[in-house]
C-alpha positions as CSV (number, residue, x, y, z in Angstrom):
1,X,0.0,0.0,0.0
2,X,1.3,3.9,-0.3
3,X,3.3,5.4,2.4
4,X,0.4,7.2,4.4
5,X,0.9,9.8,7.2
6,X,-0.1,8.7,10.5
7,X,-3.9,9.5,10.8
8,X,-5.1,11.0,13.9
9,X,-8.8,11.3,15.4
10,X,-10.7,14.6,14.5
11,X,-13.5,16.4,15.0
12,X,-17.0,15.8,13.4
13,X,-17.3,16.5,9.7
14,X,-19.7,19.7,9.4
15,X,-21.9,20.0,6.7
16,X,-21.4,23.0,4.5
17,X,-24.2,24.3,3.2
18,X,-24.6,26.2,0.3
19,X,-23.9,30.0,-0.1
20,X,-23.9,31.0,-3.5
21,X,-21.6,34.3,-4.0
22,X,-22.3,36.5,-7.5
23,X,-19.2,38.0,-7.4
24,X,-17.1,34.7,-6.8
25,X,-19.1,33.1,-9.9
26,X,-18.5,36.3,-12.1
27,X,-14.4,35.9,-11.2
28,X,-14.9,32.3,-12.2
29,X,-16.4,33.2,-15.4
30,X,-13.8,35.4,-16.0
31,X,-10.9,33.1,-14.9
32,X,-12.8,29.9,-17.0
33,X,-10.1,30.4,-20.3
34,X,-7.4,30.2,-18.1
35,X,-8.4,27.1,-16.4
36,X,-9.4,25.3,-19.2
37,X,-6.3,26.1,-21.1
38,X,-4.3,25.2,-17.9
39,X,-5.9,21.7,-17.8
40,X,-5.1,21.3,-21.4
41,X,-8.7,21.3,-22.7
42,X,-8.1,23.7,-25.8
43,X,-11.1,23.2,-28.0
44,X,-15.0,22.8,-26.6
45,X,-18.1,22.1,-28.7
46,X,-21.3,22.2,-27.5
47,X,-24.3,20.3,-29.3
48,X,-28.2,20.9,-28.2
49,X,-27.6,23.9,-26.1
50,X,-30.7,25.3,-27.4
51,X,-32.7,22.8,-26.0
52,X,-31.3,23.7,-22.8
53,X,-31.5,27.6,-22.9
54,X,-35.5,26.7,-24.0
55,X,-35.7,24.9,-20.7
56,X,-34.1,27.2,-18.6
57,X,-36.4,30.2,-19.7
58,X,-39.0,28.4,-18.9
59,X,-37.6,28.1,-15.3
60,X,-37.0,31.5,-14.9
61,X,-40.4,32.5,-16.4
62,X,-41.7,30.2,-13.1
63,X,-42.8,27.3,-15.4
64,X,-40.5,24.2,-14.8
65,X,-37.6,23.0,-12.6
66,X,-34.6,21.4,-14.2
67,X,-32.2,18.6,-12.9
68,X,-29.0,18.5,-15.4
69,X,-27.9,14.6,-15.0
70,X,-24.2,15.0,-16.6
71,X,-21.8,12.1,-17.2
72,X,-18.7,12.2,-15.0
73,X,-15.9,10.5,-17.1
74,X,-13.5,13.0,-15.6
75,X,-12.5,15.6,-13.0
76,X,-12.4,18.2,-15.3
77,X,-15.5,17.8,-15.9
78,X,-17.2,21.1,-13.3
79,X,-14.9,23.3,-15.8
80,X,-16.9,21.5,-18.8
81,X,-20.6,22.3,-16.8
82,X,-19.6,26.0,-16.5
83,X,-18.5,26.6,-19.7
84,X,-22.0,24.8,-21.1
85,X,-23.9,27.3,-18.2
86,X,-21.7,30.1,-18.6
87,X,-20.9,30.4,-22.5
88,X,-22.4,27.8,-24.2
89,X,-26.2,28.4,-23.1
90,X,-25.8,32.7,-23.6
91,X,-24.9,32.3,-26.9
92,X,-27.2,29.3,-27.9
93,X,-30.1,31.8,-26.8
94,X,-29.0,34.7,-28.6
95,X,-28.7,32.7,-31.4
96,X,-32.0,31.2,-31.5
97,X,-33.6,34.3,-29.9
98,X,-34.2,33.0,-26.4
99,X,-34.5,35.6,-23.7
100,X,-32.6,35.0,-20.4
101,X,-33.4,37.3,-18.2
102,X,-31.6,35.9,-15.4
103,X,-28.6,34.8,-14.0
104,X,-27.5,31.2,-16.0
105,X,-26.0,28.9,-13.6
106,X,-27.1,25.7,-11.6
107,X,-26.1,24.6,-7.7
108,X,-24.4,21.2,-6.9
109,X,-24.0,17.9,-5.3
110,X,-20.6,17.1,-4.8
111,X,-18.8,14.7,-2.6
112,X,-18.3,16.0,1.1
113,X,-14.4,14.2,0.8
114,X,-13.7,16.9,-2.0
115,X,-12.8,19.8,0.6
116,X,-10.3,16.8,2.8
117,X,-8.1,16.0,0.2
118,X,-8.3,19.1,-2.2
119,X,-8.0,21.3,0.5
120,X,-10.3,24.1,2.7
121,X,-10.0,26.8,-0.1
122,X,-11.5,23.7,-3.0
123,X,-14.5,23.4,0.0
124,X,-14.8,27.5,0.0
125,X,-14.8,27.9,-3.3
126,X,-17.4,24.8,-3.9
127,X,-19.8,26.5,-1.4
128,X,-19.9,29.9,-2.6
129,X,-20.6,29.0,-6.0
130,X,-24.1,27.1,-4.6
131,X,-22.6,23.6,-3.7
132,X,-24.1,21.2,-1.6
133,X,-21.6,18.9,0.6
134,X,-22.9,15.1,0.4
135,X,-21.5,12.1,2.5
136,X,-22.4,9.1,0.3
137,X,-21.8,6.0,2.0
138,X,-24.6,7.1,4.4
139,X,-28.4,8.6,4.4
140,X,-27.3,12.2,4.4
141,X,-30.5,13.8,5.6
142,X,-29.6,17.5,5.7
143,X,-27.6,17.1,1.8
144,X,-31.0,15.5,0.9
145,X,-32.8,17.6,2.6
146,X,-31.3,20.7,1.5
147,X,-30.8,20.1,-2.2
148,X,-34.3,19.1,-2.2
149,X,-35.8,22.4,-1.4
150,X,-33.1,24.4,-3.3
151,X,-34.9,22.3,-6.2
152,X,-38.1,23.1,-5.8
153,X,-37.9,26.3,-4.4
154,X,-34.1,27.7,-5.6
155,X,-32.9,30.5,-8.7
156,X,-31.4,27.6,-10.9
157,X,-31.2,24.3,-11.6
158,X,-30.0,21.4,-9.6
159,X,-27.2,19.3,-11.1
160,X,-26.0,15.9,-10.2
161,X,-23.8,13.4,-11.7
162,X,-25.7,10.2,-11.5
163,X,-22.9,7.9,-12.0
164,X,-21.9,9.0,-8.5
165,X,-18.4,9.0,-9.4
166,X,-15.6,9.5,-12.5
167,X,-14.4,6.0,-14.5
168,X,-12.5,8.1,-17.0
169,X,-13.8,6.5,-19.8
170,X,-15.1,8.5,-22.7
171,X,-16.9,6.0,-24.0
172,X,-18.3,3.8,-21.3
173,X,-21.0,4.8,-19.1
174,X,-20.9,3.5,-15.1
175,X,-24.2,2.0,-13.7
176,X,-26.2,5.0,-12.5
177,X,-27.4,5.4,-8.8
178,X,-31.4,5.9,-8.7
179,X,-30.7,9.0,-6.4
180,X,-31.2,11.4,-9.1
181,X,-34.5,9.9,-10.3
182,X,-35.7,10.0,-6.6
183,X,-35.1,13.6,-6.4
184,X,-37.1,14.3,-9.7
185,X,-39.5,12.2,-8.2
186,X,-39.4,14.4,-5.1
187,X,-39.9,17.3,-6.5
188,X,-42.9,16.8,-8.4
189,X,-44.5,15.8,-4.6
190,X,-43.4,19.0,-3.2
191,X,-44.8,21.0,-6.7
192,X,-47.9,19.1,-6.1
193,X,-48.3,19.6,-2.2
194,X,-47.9,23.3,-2.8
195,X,-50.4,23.5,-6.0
196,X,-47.2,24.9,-8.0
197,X,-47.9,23.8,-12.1
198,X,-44.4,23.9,-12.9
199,X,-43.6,21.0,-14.9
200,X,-40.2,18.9,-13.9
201,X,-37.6,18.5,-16.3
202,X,-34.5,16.0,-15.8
203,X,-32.0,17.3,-19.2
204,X,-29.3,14.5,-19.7
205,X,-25.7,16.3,-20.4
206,X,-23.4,13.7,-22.2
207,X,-19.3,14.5,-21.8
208,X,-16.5,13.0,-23.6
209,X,-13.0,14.2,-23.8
210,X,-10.7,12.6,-26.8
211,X,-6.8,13.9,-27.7
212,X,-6.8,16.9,-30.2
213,X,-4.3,15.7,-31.9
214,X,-3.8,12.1,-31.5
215,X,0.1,10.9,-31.6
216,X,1.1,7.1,-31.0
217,X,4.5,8.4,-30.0
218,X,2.6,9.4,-26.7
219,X,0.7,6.2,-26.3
220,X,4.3,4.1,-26.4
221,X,5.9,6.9,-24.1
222,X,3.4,6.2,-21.7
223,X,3.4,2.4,-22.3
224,X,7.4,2.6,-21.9
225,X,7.0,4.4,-18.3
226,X,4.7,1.7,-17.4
227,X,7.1,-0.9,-18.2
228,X,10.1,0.7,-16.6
229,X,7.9,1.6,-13.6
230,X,7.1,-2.3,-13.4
231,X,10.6,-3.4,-14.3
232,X,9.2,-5.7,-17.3
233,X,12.5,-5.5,-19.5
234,X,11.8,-6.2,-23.2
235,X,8.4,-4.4,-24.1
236,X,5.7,-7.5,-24.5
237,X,7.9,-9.8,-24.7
238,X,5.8,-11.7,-22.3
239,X,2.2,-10.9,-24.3
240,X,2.9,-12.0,-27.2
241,X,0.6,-15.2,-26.8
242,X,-2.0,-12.8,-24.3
243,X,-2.9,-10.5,-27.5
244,X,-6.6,-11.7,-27.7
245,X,-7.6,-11.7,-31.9
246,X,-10.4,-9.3,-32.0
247,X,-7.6,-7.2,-31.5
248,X,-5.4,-8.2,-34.4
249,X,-3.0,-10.8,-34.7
250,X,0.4,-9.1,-34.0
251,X,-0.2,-6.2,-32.0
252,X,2.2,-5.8,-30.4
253,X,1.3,-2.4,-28.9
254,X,-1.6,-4.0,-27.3
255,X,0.8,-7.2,-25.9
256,X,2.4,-4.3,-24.2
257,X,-0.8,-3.3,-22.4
258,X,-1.7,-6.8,-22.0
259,X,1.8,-7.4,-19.7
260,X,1.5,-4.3,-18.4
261,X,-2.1,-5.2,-17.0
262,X,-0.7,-9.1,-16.2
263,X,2.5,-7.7,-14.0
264,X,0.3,-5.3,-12.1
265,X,-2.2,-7.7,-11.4
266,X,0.1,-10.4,-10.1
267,X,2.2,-8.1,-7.6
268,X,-1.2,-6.9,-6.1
269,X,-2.4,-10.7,-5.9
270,X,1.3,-11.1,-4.4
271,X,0.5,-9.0,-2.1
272,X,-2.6,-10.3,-1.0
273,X,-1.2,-13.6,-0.5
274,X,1.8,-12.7,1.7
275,X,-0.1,-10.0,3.8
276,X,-3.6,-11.5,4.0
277,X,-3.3,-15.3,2.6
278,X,-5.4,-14.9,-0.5
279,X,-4.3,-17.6,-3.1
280,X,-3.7,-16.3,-6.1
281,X,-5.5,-18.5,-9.2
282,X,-3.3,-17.4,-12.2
283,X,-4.4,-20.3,-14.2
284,X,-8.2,-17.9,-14.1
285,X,-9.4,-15.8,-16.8
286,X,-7.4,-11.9,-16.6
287,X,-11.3,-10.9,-15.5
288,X,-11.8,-13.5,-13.0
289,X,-8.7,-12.3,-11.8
290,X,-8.9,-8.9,-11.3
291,X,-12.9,-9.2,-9.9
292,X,-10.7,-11.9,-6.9
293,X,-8.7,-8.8,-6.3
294,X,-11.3,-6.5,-6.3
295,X,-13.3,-8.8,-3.7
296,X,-10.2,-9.8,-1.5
297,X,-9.3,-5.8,-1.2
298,X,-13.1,-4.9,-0.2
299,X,-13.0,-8.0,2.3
300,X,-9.9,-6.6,4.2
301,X,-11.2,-3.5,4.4
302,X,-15.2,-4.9,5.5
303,X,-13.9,-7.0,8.0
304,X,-12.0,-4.5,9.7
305,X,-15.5,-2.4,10.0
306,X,-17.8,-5.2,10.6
307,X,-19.4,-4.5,7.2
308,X,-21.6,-7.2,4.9
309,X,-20.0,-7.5,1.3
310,X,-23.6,-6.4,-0.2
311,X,-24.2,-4.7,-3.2
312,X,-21.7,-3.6,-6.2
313,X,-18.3,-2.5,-6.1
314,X,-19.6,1.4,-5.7
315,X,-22.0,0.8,-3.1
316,X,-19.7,-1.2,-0.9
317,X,-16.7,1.1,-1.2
318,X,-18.9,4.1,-0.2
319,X,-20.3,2.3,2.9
320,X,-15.9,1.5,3.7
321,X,-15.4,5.1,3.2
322,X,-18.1,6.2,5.8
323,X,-17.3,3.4,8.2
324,X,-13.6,4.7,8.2
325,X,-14.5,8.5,8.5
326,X,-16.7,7.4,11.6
327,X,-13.6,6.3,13.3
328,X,-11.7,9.3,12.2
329,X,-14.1,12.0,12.7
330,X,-15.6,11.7,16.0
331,X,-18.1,13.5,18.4
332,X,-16.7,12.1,21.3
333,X,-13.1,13.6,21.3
334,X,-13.2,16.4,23.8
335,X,-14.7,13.9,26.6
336,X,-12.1,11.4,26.2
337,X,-8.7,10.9,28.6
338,X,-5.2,10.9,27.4
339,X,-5.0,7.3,26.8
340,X,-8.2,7.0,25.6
341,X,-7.7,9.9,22.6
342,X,-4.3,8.0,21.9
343,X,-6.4,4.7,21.7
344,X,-8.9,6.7,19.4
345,X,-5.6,8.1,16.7
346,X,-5.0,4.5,16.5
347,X,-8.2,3.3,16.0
348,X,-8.1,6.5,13.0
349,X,-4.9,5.4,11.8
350,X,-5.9,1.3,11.4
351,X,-9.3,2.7,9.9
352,X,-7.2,4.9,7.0
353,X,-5.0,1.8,6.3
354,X,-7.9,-0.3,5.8
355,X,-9.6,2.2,3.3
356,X,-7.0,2.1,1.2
357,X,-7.9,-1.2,0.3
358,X,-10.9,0.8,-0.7
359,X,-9.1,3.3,-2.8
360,X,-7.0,0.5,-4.4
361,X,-10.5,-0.9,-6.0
362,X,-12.1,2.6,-7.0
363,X,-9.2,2.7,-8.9
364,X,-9.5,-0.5,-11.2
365,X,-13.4,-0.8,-10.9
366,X,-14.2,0.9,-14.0
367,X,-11.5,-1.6,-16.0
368,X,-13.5,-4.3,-18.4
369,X,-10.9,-6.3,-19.7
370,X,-12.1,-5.3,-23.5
371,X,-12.3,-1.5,-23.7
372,X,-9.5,-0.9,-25.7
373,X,-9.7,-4.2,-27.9
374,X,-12.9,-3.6,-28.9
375,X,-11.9,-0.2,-30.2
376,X,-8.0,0.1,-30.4
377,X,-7.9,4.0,-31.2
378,X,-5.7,6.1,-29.3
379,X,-8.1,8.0,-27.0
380,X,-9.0,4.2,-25.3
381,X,-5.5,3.4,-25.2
382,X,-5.1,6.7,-23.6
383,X,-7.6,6.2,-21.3
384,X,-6.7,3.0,-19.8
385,X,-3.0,3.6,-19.8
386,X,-3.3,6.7,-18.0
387,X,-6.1,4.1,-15.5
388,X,-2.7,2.2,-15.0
389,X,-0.3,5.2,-14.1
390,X,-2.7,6.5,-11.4
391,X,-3.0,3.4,-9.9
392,X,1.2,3.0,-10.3
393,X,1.5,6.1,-8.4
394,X,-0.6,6.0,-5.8
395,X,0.7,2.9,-4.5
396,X,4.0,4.2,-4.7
397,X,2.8,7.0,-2.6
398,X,4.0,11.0,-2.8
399,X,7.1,12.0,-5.0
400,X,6.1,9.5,-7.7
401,X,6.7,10.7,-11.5
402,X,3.8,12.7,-12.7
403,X,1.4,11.6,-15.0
404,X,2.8,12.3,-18.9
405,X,1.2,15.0,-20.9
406,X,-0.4,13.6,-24.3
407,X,-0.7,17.1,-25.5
408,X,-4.0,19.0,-25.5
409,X,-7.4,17.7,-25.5
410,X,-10.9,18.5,-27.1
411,X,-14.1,18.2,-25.2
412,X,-17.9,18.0,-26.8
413,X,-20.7,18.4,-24.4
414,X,-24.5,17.3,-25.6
415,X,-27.2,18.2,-24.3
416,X,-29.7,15.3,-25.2
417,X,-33.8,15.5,-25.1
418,X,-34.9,16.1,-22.2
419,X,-37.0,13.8,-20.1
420,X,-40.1,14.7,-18.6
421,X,-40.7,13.8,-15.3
422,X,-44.3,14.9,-14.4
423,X,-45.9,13.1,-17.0
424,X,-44.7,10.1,-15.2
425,X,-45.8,11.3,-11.5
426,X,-48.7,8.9,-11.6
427,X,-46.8,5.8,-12.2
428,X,-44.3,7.1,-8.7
429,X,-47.6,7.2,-6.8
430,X,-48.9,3.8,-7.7
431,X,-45.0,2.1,-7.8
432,X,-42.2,4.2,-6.5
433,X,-39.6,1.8,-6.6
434,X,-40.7,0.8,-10.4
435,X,-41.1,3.9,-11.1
436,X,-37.6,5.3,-10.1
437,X,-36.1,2.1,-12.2
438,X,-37.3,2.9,-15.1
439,X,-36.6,6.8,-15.0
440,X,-33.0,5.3,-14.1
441,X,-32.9,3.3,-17.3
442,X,-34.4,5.7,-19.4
443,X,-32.0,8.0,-18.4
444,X,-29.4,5.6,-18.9
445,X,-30.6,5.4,-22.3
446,X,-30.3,9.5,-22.9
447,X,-27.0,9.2,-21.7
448,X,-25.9,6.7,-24.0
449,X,-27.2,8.9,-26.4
450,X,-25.3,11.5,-26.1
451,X,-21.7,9.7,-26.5
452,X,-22.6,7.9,-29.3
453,X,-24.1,4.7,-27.3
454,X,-27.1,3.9,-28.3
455,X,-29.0,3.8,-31.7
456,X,-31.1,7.4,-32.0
457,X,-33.5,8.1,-34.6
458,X,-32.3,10.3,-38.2
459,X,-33.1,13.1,-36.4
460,X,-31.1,12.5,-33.6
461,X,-33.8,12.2,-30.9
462,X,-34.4,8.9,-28.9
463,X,-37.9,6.9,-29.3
464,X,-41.0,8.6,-27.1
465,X,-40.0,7.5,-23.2
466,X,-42.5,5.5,-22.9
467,X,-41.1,2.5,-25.2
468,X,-38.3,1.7,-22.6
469,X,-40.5,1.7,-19.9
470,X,-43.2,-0.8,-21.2
């Protein structure tokens, strides 16, 4: 695991809540070239903004609440959001005549663990400009609580990632938590027990990041790190035979990701077996493998927290993550004695070293095993290479190499057709958990969409939203 600092008990998380600034989000406005130039995003398209600046005159006329339900592929992607709200949307209206009378901008979910290792200026900064703090491995009642009446009753719309958190894939999309459809859901109760007509809106915002200019020369620099990194010697020598043949018989590029993935895997199941006595199964499937390691990690970290391995990979490591910040950050601190509050850093410290186990999986729980073979282009070798290299350096822990520059990338947001929720309000009443389902897979479906997943019509649209749900 990565050298970690020793981890003493501290005081409760607070909740943050929201206090949106207008001068803070004018300076961002202002300062959004530079950052998007800084984090090498040099060319933005955005597709269906119309639709979107439509919508959002309708809110501010007092006739409909939006949710935005973007894809998260990426951290960059808040700088991607606010240049859609900010830029994109103005100019999509004056275009097609829209009036906007108001401010265009939306408030925030974002993860409460953003502010701990990003820093207290990232959880300042995430407030003022209308965020609300969530703590996901738990019921958060006053995040719920609190983004549910900014909803009904806030200036802007409400917008949540429904993947709950990045895989950096452009071109796969994570299962999506039913959160977001219970919020819609929500919403239209509150409209209703208020006598408000506004109609409820959820507009799917697809993301995808690809290389601007794509250069294999990159691709092998980063495969050669790797390799050097992992001390494999010749480059895929050792894949030769591993190169599956959907992917082309002599690729040797992909043998190199194929040993890079192979060595990885067997110095973590290495570890595994000397530290915790998991037998490794080498003669398995690469899959079967790596879902083992996946599954002995969670187990470490479940067993030191008394948890039950229930649920997927993203549900499980959220409830490890707030199982180990309920031993770190405590209520009980200022009654405890000396011995006791040493007893307590320990108890944080063993809790922090057992959810790295956690961190270990979120890093390789978005790999398939066929991603880049089934496409070989540059932007998915791209993708899972630079997968790899996080993963590299985090267990090697601070002062690692950083991660190599492939140059400057381009960014297309879409803003698909909107779904709307109110005409489905009856079906929530007479079946909410159905109900929620199938507003989660439709909007599964939008999402696909609007990366170039799923079949569309010639006009671009999806089929009504009522075909998915029968």
């Amino acid at each position: 695991m990565p050298r970690l600092p020793i981890q003493t008990a501290q005081p409760p998380l607070r909740f943050i809540p929201p206090a949106y600034t207008p001068w803070l989000r004018r300076l961002a406005q202002a300062a959004l070239p530079l950052l998007l130039r800084l984090r090498r995003i040099q060319c933005t398209e955005s597709l269906g903004a119309e639709r979107l600046a439509a919508l959002l005159a309708e809110q501010q006329a007092g006739r409909a609440r939006l949710l935005l339900a973007f894809r998260h592929p990426s951290t960059l992607d808040p700088l991607l959001m606010a240049q859609l709200l900010w830029c994109g949307v103005p100019r999509a209206a004056r275009r097609a005549g829209i009036r906007l009378p108001g401010t265009v901008h939306s408030q925030f979910l974002y993860d409460r663990g953003i502010p701990l290792w990003a820093g207290p200026l990232a959880g300042w900064l995430l407030c003022h400009l209308g965020g609300i703090p969530i703590q996901r491995g738990k019921l958060d009642r006053l995040a719920l609580k609190t983004a549910r009446d900014l909803f009904a009753h806030g200036p802007f719309p409400l917008a949540i990632a429904p993947e709950g958190a990045t895989n950096h894939h452009g071109e796969l999309l994570n299962p999506l938590e039913p959160g977001l459809a219970q919020m819609a859901f929500w919403c239209c109760e509150d409209l209703a027990a208020e006598g408000r007509s506004e109609q409820v809106w959820i507009v799917p915002v697809g993301l995808r990041y690809s290389l601007l200019r794509p250069r294999w020369q990159g691709i092998d620099a980063l495969l050669a790190g790797l390799e050097e990194r992992l001390d494999l010697g010749v480059p895929g020598a050792a894949a030769t035979s591993a190169v599956p043949a959907e992917a082309g018989p002599g690729d040797r590029r992909y043998g190199r990701l194929i040993a890079i993935a192979e060595r990885l895997l067997a110095l973590l199941e290495d570890f595994y077996r000397e530290a915790y006595g998991v037998r490794p199964e080498r003669e398995r499937p690469f899959l079967e493998r790596i879902d083992r390691l996946r599954q002995a990690a969670l187990a470490v970290a479940e067993g030191q927290f008394g948890l039950l391995a229930k649920g997927n990979l993203q549900e499980r490591c959220r409830r490890i993550e707030q199982a180990g910040w309920e031993r770190i950050y405590r209520a009980d601190l200022d009654g405890l004695s000396p011995v006791a509050r040493s007893l307590a850093d320990w108890n944080a410290s063993e809790a922090a070293l057992r959810m790295g186990h956690m961190r270990l999986v979120e890093h390789f729980a978005s790999l398939s095993g066929s991603y880049v073979a089934e496409n070989p282009s540059p932007d998915r070798y791209a993708e899972v290479l630079q997968i790899l290299w996080r993963a590299v350096a985090w267990i090697q822990g601070p002062g690692g190499a950083p991660l190599p520059d492939l140059g400057p990338l381009q960014a297309c947001i879409t803003v698909g057709p909107p779904i709307a929720v109110s005409e489905h309000f009856a079906d929530y009443q007479h079946n909410r958990r159905r109900a929620v389902e199938r507003l989660t897979a439709a909007l599964g479906a939008r999402l696909e969409a609007s990366i170039g997943l799923a079949p569309t019509a010639a006009d671009g649209t999806l089929p009504p939203l009522d075909e998915p749900w029968a």
